[in-house]
Residue frames relative to the residue before (quaternion, step in Angstrom):
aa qw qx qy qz dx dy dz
X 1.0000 0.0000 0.0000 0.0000 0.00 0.00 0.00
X 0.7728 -0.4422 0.4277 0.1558 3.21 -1.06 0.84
X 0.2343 -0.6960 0.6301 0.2524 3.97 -0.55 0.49
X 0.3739 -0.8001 0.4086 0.2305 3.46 -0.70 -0.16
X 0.0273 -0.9546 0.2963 -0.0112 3.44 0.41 1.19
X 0.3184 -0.8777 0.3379 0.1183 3.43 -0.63 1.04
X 0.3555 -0.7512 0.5020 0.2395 3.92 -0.91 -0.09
X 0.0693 -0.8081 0.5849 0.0088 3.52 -0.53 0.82
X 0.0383 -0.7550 0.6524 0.0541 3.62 -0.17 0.83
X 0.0352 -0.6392 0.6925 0.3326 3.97 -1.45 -0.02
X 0.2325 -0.7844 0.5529 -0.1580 3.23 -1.62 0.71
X 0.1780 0.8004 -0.5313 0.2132 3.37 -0.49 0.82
X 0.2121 -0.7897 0.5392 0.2017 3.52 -0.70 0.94
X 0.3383 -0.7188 0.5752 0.1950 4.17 -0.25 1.36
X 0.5811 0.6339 -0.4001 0.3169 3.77 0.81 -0.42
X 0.4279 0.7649 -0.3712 0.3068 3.45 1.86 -1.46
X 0.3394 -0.7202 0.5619 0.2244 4.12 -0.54 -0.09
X 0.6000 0.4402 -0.2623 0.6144 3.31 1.77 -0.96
X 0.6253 0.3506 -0.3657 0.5935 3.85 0.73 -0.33
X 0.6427 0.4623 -0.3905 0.4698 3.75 0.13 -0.12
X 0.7756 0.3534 -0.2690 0.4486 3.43 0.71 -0.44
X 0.3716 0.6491 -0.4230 0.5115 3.56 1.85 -0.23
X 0.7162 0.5539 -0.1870 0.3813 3.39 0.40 -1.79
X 0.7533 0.3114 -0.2836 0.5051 3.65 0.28 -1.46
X 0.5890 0.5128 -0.4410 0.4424 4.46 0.73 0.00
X 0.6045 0.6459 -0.3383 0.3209 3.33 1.43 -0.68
X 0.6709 0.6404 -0.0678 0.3677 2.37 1.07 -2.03
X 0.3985 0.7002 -0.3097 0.5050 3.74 1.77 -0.98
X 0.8743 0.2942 -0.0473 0.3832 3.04 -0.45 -2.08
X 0.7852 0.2191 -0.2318 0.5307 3.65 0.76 -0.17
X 0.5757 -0.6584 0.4721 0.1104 3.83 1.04 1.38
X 0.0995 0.8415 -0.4967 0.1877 3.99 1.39 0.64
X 0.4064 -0.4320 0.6940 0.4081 4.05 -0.78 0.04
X 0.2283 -0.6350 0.7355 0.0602 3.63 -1.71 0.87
X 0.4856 0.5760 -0.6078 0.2510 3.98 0.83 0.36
X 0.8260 -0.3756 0.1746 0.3823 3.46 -0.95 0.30
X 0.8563 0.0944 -0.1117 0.4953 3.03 0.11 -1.16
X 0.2182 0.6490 -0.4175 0.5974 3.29 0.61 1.92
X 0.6791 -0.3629 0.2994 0.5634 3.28 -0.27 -1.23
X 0.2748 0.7537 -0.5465 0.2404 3.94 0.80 0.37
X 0.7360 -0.3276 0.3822 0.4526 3.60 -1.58 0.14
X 0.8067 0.5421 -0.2081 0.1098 3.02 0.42 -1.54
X 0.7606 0.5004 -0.1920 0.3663 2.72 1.26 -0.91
X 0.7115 0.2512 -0.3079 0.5795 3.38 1.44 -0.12
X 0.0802 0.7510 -0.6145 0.2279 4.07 0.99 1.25
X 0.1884 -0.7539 0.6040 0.1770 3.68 -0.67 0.62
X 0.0945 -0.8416 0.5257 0.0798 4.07 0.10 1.22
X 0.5034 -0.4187 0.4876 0.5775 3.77 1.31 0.25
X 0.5896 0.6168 -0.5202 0.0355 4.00 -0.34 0.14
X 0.6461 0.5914 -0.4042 0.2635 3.20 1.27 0.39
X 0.7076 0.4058 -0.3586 0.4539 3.16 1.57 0.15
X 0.2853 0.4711 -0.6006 0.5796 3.43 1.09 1.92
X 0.6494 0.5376 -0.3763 0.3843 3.00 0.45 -0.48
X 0.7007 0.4754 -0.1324 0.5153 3.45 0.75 -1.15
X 0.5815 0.4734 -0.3404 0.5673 3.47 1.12 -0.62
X 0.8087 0.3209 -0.3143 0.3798 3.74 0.83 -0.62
X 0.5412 0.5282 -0.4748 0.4501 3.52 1.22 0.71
X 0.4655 0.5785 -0.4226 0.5196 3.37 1.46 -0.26
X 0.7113 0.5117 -0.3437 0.3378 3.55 0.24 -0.67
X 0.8994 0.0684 0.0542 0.4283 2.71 0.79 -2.14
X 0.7475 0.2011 -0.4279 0.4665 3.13 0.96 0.51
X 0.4086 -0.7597 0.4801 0.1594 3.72 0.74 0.94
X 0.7658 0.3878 -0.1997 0.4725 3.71 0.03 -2.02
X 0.4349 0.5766 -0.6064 0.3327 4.24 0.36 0.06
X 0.4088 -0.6728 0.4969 0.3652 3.93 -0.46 1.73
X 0.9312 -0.0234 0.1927 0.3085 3.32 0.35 -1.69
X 0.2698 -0.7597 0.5324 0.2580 3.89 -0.19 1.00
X 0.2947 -0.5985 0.7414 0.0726 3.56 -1.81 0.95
X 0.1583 0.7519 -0.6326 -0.0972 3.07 -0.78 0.80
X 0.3355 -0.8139 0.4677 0.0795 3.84 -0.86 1.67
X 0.3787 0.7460 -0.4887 0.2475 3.56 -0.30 0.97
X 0.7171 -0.6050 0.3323 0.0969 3.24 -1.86 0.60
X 0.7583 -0.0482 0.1898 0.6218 3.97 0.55 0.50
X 0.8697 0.2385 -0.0437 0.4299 3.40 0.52 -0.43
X 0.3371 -0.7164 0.6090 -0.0480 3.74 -1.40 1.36
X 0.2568 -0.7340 0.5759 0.2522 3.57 -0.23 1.13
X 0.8283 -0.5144 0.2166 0.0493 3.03 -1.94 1.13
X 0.6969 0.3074 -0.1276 0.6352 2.74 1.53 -1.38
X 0.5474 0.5940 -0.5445 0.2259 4.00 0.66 -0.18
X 0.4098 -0.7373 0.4830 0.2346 3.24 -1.38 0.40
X 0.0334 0.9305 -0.3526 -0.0935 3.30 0.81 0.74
X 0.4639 0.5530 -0.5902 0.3615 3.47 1.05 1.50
X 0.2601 0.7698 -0.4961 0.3061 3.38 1.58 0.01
X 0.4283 -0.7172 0.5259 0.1601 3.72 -0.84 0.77
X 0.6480 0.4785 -0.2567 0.5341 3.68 1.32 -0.53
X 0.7721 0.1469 -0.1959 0.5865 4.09 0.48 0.00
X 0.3552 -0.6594 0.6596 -0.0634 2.92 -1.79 1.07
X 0.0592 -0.7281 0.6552 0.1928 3.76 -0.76 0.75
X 0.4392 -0.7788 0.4476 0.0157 3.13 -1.48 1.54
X 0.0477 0.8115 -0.5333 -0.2340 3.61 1.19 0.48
X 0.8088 -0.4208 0.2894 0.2916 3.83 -1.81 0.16
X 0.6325 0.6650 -0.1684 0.3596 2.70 1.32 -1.69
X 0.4738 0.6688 -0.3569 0.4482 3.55 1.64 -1.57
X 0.9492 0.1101 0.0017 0.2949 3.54 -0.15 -1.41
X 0.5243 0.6289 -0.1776 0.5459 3.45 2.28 -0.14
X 0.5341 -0.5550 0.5995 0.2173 3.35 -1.07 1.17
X 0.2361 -0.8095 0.4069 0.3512 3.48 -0.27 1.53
X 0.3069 0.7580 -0.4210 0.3924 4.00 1.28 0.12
X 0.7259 0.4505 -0.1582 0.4950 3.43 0.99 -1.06
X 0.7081 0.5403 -0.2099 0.4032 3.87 1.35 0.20
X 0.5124 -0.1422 -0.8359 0.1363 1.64 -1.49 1.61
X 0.0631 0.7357 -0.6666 -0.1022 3.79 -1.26 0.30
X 0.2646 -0.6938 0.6659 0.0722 2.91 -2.02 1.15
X 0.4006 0.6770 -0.3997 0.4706 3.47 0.88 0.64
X 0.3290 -0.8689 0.3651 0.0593 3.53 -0.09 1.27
X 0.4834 0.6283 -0.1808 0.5821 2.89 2.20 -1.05
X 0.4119 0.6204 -0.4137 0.5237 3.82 1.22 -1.02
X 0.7800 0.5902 -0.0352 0.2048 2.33 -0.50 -1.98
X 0.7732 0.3416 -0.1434 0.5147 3.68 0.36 -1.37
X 0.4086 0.7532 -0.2703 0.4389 3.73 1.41 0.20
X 0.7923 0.3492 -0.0444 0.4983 3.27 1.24 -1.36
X 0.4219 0.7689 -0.4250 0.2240 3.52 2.06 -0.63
X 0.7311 0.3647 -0.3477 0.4600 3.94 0.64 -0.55
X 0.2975 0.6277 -0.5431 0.4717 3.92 0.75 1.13
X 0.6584 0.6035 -0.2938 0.3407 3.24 0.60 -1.66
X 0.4115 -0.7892 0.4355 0.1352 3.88 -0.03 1.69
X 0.8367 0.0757 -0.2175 0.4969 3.38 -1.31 1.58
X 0.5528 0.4995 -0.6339 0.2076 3.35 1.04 0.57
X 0.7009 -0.3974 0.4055 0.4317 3.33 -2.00 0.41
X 0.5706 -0.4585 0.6153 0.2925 3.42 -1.91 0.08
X 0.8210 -0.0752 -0.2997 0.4801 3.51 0.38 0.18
X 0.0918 -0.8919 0.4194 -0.1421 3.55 -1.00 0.94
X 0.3817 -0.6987 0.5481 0.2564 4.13 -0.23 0.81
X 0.2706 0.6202 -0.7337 -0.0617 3.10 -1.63 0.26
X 0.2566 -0.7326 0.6229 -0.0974 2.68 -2.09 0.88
X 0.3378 -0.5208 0.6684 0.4097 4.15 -1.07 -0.02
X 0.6489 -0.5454 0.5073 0.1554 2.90 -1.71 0.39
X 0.5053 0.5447 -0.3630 0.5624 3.41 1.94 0.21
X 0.7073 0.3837 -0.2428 0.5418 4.15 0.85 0.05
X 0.2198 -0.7574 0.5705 -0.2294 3.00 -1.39 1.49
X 0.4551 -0.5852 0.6256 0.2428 3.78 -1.36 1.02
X 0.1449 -0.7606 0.6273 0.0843 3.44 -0.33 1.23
X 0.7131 -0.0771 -0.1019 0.6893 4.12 0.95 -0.58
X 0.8593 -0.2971 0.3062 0.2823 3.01 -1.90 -0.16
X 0.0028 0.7830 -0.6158 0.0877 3.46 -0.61 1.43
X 0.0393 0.7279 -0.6798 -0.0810 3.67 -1.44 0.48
X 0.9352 -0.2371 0.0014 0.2631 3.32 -1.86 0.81
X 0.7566 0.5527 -0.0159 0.3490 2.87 1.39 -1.20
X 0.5673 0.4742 -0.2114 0.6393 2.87 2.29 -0.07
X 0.6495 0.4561 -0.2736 0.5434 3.36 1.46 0.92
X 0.7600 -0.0056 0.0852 0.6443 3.51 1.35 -1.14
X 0.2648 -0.6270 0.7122 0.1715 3.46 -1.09 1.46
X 0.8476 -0.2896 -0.0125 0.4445 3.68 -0.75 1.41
X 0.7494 -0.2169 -0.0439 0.6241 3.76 -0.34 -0.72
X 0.4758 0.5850 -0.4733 0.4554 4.53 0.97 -0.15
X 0.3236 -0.6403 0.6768 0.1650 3.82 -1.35 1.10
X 0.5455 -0.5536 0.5964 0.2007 3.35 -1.32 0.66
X 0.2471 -0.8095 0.5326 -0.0012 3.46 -0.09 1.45
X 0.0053 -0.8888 0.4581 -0.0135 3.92 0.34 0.77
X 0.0916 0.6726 -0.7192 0.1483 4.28 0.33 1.09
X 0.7894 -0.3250 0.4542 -0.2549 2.30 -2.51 -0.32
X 0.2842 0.8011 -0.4544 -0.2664 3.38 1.13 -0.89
X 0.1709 -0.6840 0.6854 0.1823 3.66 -0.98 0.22
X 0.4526 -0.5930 0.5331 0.3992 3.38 -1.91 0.40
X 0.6944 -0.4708 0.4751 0.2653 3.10 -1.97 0.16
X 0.5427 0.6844 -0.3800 0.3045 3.14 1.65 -0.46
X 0.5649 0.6555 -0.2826 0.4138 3.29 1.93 -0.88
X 0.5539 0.5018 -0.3813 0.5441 3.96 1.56 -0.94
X 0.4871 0.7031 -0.4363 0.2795 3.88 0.83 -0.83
X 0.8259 0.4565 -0.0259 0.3300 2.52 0.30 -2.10
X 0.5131 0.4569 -0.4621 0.5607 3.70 1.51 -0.80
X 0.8273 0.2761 -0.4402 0.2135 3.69 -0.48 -0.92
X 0.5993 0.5402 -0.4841 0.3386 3.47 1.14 -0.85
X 0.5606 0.5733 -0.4882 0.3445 4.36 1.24 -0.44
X 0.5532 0.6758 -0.2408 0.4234 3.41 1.07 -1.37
X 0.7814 0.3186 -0.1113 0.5249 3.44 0.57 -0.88
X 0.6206 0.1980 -0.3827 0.6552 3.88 1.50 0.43
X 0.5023 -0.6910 0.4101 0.3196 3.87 0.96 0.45
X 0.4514 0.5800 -0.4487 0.5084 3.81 0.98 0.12
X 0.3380 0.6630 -0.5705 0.3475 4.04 0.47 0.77
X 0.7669 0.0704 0.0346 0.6370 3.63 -0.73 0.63
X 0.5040 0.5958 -0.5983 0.1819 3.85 0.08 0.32
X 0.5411 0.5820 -0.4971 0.3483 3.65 1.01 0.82
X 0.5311 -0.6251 0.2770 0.5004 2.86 1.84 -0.69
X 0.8129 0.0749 -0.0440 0.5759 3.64 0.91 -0.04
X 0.1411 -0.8464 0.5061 -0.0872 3.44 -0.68 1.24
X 0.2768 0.7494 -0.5793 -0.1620 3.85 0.22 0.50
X 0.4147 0.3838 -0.7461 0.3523 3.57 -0.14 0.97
X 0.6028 0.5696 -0.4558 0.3231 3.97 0.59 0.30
X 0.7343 0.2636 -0.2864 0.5561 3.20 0.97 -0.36
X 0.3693 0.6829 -0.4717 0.4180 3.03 0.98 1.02
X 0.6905 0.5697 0.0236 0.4451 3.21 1.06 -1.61
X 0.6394 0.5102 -0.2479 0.5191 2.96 1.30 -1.54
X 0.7334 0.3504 -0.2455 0.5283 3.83 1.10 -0.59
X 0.5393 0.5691 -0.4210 0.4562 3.89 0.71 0.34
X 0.6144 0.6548 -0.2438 0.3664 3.35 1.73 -0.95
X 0.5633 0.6383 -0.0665 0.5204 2.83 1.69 -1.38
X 0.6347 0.5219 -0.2179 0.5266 3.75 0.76 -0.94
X 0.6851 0.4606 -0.1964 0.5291 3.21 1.03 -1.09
X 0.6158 0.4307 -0.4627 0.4703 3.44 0.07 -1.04
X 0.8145 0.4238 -0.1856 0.3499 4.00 0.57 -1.08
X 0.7623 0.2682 -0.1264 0.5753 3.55 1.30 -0.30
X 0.3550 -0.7175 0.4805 0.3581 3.52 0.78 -1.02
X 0.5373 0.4978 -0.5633 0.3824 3.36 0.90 0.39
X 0.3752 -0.6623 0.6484 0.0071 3.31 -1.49 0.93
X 0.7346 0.5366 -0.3839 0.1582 3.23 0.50 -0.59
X 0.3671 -0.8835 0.2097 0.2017 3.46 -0.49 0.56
X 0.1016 -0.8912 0.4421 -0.0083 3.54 -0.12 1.35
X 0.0640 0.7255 -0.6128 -0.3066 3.99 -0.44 -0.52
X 0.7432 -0.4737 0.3678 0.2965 2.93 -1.80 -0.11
X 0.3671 -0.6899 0.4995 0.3740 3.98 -0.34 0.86
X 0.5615 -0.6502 0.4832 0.1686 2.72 -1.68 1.04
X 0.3237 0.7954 -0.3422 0.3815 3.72 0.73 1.32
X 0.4940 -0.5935 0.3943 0.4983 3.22 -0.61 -0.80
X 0.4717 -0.7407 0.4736 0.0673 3.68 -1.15 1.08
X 0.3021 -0.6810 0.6579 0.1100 3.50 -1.05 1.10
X 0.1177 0.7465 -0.6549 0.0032 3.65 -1.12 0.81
X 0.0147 0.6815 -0.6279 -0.3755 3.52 -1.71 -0.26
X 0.6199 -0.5234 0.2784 0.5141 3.56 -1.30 0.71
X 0.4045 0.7610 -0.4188 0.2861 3.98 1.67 -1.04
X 0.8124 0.3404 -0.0666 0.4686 3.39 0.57 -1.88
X 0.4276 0.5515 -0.5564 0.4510 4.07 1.21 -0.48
X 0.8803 0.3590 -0.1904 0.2448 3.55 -0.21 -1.76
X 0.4042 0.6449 -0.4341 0.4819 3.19 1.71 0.02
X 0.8611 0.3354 -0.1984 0.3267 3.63 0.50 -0.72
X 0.3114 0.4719 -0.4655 0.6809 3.49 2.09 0.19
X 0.8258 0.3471 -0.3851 0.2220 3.67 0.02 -0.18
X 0.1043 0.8597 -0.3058 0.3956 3.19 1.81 0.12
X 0.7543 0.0358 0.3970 0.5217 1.95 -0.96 -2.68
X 0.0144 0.8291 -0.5587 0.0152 3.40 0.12 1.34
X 0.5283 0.6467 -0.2762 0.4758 3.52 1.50 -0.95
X 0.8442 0.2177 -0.2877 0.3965 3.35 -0.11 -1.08
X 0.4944 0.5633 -0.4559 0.4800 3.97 1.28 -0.60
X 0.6963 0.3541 -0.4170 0.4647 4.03 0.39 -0.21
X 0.5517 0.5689 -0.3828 0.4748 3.84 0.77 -0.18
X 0.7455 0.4040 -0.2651 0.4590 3.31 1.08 -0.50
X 0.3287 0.7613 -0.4039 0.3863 3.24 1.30 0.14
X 0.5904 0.6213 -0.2956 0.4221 3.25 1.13 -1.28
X 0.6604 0.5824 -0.2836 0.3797 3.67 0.85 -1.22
X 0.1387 -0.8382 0.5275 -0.0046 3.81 -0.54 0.80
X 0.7503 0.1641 -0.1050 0.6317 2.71 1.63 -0.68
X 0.7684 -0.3103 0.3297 0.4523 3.89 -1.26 0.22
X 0.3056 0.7287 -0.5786 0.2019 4.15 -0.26 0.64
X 0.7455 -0.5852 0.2959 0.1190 3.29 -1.47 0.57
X 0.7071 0.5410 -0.0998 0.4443 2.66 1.77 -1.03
X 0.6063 0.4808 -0.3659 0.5171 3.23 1.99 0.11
X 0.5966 -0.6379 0.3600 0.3278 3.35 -1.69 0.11
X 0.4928 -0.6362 0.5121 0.3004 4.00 -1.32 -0.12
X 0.6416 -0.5951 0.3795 0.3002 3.54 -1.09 0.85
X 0.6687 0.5825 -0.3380 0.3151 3.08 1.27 0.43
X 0.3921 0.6005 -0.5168 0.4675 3.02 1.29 0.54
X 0.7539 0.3003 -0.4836 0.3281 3.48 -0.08 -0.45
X 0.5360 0.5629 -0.4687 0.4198 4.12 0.78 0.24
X 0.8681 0.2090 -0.2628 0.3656 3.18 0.61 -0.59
X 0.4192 0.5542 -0.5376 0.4776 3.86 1.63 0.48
X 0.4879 0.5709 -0.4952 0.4368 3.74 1.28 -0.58
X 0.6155 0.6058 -0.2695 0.4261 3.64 0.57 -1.72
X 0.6306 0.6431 -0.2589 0.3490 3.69 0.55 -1.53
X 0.8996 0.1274 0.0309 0.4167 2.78 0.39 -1.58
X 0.6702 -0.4842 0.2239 0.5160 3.56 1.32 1.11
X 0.6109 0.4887 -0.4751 0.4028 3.83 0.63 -0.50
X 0.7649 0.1451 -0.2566 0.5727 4.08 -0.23 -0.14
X 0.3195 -0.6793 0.6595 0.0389 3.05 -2.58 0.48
X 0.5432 -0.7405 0.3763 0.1230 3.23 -0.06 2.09
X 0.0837 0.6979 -0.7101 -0.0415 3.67 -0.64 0.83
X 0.0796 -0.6950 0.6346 0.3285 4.53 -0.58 0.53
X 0.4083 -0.6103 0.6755 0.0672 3.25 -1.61 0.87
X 0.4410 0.5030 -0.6630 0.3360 4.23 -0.06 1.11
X 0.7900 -0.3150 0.4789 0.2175 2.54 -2.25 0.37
X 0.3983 -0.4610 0.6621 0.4364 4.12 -1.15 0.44
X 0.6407 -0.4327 0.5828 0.2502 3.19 -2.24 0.94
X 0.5893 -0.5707 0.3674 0.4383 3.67 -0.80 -0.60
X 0.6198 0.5378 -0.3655 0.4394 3.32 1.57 0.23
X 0.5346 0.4736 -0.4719 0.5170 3.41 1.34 -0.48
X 0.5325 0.7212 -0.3180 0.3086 3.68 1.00 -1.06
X 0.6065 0.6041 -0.1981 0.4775 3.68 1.59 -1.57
X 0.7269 0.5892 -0.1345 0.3262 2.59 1.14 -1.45
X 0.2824 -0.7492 0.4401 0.4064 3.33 1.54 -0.62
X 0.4078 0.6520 -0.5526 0.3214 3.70 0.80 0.61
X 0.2943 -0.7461 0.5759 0.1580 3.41 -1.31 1.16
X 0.6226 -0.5422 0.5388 0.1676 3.55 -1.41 1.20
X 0.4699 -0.5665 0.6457 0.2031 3.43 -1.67 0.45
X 0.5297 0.4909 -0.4085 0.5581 3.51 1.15 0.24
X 0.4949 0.7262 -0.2154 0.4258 3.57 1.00 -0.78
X 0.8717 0.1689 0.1007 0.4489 2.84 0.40 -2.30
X 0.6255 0.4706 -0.2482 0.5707 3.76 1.26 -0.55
X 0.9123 -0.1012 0.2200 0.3303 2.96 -0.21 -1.69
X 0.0131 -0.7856 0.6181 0.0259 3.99 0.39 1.33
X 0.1303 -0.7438 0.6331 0.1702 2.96 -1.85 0.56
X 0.3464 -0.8101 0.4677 -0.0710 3.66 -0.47 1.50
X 0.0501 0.7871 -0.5974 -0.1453 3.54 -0.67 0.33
X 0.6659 -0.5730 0.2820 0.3857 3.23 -1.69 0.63
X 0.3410 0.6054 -0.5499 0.4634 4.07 1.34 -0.43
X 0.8732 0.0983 -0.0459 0.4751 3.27 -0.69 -1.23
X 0.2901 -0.6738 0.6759 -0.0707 3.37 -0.25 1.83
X 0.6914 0.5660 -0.2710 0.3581 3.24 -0.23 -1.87
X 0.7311 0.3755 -0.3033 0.4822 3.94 0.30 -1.23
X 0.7026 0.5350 -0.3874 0.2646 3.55 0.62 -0.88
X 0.3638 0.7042 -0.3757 0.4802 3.41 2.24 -1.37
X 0.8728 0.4004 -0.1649 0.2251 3.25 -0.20 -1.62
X 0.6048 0.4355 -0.2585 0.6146 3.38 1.52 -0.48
X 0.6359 0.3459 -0.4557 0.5181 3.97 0.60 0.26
X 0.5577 0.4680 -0.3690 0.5778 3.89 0.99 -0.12
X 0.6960 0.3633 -0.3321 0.5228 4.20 0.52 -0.54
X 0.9045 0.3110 -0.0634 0.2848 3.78 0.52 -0.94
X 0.1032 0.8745 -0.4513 -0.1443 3.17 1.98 -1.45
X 0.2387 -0.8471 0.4746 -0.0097 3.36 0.36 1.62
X 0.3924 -0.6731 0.4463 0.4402 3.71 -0.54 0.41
X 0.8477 0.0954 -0.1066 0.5109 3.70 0.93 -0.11
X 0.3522 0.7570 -0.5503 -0.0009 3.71 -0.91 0.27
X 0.6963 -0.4202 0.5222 0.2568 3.03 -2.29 0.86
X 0.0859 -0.6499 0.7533 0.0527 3.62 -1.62 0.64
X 0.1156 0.8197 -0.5611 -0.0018 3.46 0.30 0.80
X 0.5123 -0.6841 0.3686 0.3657 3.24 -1.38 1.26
X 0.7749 -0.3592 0.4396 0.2780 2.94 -2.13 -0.05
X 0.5800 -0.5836 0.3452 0.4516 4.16 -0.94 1.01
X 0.7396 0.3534 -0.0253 0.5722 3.62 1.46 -1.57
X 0.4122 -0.5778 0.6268 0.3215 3.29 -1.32 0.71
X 0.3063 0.5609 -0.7690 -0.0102 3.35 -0.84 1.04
X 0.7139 -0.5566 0.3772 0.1953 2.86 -1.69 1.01
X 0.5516 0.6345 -0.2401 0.4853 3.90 1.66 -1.17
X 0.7512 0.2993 -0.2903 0.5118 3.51 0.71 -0.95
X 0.5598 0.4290 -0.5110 0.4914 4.09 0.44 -0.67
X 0.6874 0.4015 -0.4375 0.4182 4.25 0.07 -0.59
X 0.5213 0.6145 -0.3381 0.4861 3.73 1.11 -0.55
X 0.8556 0.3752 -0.0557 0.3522 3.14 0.21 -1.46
X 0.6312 0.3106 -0.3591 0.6134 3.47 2.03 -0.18
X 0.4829 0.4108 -0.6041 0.4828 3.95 0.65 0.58
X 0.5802 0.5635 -0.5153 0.2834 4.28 0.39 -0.59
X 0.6200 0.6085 -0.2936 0.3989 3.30 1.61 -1.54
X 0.6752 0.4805 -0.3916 0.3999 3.39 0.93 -1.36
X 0.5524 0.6486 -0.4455 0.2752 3.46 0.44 -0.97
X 0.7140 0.5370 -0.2150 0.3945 2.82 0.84 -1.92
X 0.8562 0.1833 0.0235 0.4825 3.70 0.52 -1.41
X 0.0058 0.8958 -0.4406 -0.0590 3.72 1.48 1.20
X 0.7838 0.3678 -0.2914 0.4068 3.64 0.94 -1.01
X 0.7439 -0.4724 0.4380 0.1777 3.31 -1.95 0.91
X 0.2201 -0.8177 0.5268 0.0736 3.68 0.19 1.39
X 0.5691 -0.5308 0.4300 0.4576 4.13 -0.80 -0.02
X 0.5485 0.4631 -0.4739 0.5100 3.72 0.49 -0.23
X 0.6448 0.5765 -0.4145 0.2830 3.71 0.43 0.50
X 0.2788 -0.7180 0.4940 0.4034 3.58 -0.47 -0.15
């Protein structure tokens, strides 16, 4: 028999006036950076993408027992929430009410094994990633170990943090996420010795609740320091620590997500970025079209556009329809 695996999306609609007005008081009292991807429009614009999304687990991954959806005051428009297969997760449920309101995903993605009756092993995802073809269990978890999918970054990126630190010009724009990258590679290290530096692909995630609480328990200190953070900030950590303390300590199985070099490229070999997991933005629409028509990845990322223009989010939510045209049961 089957394990039973769930889906945890977070979610928030930035359009809300009552969530816009949550945000800009926050943003007051805790003196946030206003650059975009921070606390800007953009990043919390609601373009309709979670119910493509949801329409593409109906399709393609069908067997997911049950969808979490994690959010803040608020119940998108179109969801049917008598639907017997998805749950809305409000903050409060699984959040220190001290911690509320937060726009900090990293916050936020801390508390996801709270969230009541989920399963022990479970996806999660933004509402900006999608099943692009058919996937099944096994393209998440080699028996009871999730498939831990990062990145590899260079070292040039650790370079550069200590050599800023040490001329104080670190973070002097005001937000760094190769920092809360780092800030969680440091940590690995201090405990294993691996240094090398990876983040988490920008996709959809395999967890169990076995290996989540293993690593709040870890690093129980610094994951409560980050509590403080409401908003995006350097000083907190990436979701990749818990893939690769899973990895560390024997509980998960590392898959690296890069591009072929330019010889594998010559070669005409295709990447696991290719085939698993592409990440697209909404600017360059046109390349992403063309790479779901050349590859049909089993997953990819639609990540938004730097600016809110208004031409590319209407672009980019007719690409979705195309893609996902029919009306999934999470609808009314």
């Amino acid at each position: 028999m089957m394990d039973k695996i769930d889906m945890v999306y977070l979610w928030c609609d930035g359009n809300d006036p009552e969530f816009k007005a949550r945000k800009d008081e926050c943003m007051g009292i805790t003196h946030a950076s206003s650059a975009e991807n921070v606390s800007g429009t953009v990043r919390f614009f609601d373009n309709d993408e979670l119910k493509y999304a949801l329409r593409s687990l109906e399709k393609f991954a069908p067997w997911i027992n049950h969808v979490y959806i994690v959010t803040d005051r608020q119940v998108p428009k179109w969801l049917d929430v008598t639907y017997e297969k998805v749950t809305i997760v409000d903050h409060s449920e699984i959040m220190p009410r001290e911690c509320i309101p937060c726009f900090n995903s990293a916050t936020i993605e801390q508390f996801l094994t709270n969230i009541p009756n989920l399963n022990e092993k479970f996806l999660y995802a933004n509402d900006d990633t999608f099943f692009g073809a058919a996937v099944e269990p096994d393209d998440f978890f080699v028996g009871e170990k999730p498939i831990v999918r990062v990145e590899r970054r260079g070292y040039m990126m650790k370079w550069k943090r200590t050599v800023a630190k040490l001329l104080g010009t670190y973070d002097k724009k005001g937000y760094s996420y190769n920092g809360t990258i780092l800030n969680s590679i440091d940590l690995l290290e201090r405990d294993y010795g691996k240094g090398e530096v990876y983040s988490a692909h920008h996709n959809i995630d395999s967890y169990t609740k076995t290996t989540f609480i293993a690593t709040l328990t870890r690093f129980e200190k610094e994951f409560k320091a980050c509590e403080a953070f409401r908003f995006r900030a350097p000083e907190t950590l990436q979701r990749v620590i818990f893939g690769l303390d899973a990895v560390y300590s024997g509980e998960g199985v590392m898959e690296i997500i890069n591009p072929n070099n330019i010889f594998k490229k010559l070669l005409g070999l295709k990447s696991k970025v290719e085939l698993f997991g592409y990440y697209g933005k909404e600017a360059h629409l046109e390349d992403l079209i063309e790479h779901m028509k050349k590859y049909s990845p089993k997953v990819f990322c639609l990540q938004a556009a730097d600016g809110l223009d208004y031409e590319v989010k209407r672009k980019s939510k007719r690409f979705l329809e195309d893609m996902f045209p029919e009306k999934s049961k999470f609808e009314k």
